[in-house]
C-alpha positions in Angstrom: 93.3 95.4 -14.8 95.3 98.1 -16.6 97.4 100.3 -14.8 96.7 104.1 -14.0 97.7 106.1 -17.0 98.9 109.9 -16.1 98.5 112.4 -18.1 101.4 114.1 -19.4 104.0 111.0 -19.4 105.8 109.6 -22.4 102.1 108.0 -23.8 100.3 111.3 -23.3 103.0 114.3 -23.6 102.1 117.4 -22.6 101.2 120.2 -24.5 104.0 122.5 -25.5 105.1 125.4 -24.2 104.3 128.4 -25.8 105.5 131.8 -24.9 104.3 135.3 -26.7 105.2 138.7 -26.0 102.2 140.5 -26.0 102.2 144.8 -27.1 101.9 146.9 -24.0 98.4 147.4 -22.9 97.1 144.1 -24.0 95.6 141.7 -21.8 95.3 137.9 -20.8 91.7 136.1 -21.3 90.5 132.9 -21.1 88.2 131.4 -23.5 86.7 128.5 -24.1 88.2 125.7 -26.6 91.4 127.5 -26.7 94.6 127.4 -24.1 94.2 131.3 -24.1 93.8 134.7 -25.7 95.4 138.3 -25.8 93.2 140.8 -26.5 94.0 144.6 -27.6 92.6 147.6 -25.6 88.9 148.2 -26.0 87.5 151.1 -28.0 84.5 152.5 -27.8 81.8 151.0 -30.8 84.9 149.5 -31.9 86.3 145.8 -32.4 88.0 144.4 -29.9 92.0 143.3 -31.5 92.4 139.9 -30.0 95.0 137.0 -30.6 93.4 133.8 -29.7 96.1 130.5 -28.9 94.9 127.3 -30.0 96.7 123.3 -29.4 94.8 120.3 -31.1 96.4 116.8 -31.2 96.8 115.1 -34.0 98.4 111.6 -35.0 102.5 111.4 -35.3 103.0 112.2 -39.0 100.8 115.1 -39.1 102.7 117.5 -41.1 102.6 121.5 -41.2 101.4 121.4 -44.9 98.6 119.2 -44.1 97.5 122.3 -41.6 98.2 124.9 -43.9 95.9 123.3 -46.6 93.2 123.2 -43.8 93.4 126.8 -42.7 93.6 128.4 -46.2 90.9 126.3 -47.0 88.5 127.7 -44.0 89.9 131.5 -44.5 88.9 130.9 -48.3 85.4 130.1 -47.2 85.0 133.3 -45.1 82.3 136.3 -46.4 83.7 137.9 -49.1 87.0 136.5 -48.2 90.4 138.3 -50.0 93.4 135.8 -48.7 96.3 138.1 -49.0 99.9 136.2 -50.0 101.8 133.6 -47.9 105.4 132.4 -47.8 107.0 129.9 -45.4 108.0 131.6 -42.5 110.8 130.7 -39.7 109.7 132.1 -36.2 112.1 131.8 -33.3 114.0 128.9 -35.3 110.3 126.6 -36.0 108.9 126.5 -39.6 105.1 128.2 -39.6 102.5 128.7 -42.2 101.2 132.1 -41.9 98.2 133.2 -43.7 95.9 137.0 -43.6 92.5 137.0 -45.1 89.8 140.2 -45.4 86.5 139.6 -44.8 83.4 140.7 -44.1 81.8 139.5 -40.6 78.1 140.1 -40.1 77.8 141.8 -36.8 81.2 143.4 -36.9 82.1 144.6 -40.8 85.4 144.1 -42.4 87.8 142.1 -40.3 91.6 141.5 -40.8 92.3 137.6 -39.8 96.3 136.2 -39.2 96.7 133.1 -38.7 99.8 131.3 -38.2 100.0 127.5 -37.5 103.2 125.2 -37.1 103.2 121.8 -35.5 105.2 120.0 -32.4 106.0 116.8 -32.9 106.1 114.1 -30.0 107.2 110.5 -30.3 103.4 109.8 -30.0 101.9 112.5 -31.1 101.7 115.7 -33.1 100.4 118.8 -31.3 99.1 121.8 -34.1 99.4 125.3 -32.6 97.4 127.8 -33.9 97.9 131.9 -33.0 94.6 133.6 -34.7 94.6 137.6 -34.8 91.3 139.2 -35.6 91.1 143.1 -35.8 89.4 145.3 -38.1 92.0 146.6 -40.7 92.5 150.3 -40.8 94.4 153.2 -42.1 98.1 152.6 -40.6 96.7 150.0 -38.8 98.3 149.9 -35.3 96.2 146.7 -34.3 97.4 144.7 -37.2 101.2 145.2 -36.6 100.3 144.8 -32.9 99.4 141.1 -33.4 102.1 141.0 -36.6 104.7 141.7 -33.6 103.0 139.4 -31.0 103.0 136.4 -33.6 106.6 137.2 -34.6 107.9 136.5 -30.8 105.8 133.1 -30.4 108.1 130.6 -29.1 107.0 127.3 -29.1 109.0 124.5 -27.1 108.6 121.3 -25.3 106.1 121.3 -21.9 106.4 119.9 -19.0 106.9 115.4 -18.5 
């Protein structure tokens, strides 16, 4: 008989830990397939600003580029999708891949999505974590540098044993 297995421990680590600064006003929400979200003050009619904070295992040896392929790859297939420009970025000393697209959503219009994705490795594992922003992308937009600032402070480290 195998012995009980505990998850986290050195076969199963635990997710990392990953702390954000959210802008004033925004609040925590919990939804479903994600560890969490952040989402921007409410306006009437309008679209809801929202940073949603994604972990998926992968196996060890799962690289950031093989992430970065996948999410320009699904931004690319978006409605109308315009991917805006993308450079390797360093965020609180870990290496991202950081990626806007324009698009057209078909209840709520033209959406702004940022999407920023690095991965933790483990001895046993690879853990992707993925910071999504969705807002629609006005004039001076104050929602888009909202979750710009909010991704800028994510600071992803090692969770609990």
């Amino acid at each position: 008989m195998t012995a009980q297995q505990v998850f986290p421990s050195k076969a199963f680590p635990a997710y990392p830990t990953i702390r954000v600064n959210p802008p004033a006003g925004w609040t925590e929400q919990v939804v479903p397939d994600a560890v969490g979200a952040l989402m921007g003050p409410a306006s009437e009619g309008g679209y809801t600003p929202n940073v949603v904070i994604s972990v998926s295992r992968r196996l060890p040896g799962y690289q950031l580029q093989d992430i970065a392929a996948s999410v320009d790859a699904f931004l690319a297939d978006l409605p109308d999708a315009v991917l805006l420009g993308t450079e390797p970025v360093v965020i609180n000393g870990r290496p991202w891949h950081v990626r806007e697209a324009r698009y057209t959503h078909p209840q709520a219009g033209s959406l702004a999505q940022f999407t920023a994705v690095t991965v933790f490795h483990h001895e046993v594992a690879a853990d992707v974590v993925q910071l999504t922003g969705s807002c629609q992308p006005l004039e001076g937009d104050q929602d888009l540098k909202a979750i710009y600032s909010l991704v800028a402070s994510a600071d992803v480290t090692a969770g609990p044993a």
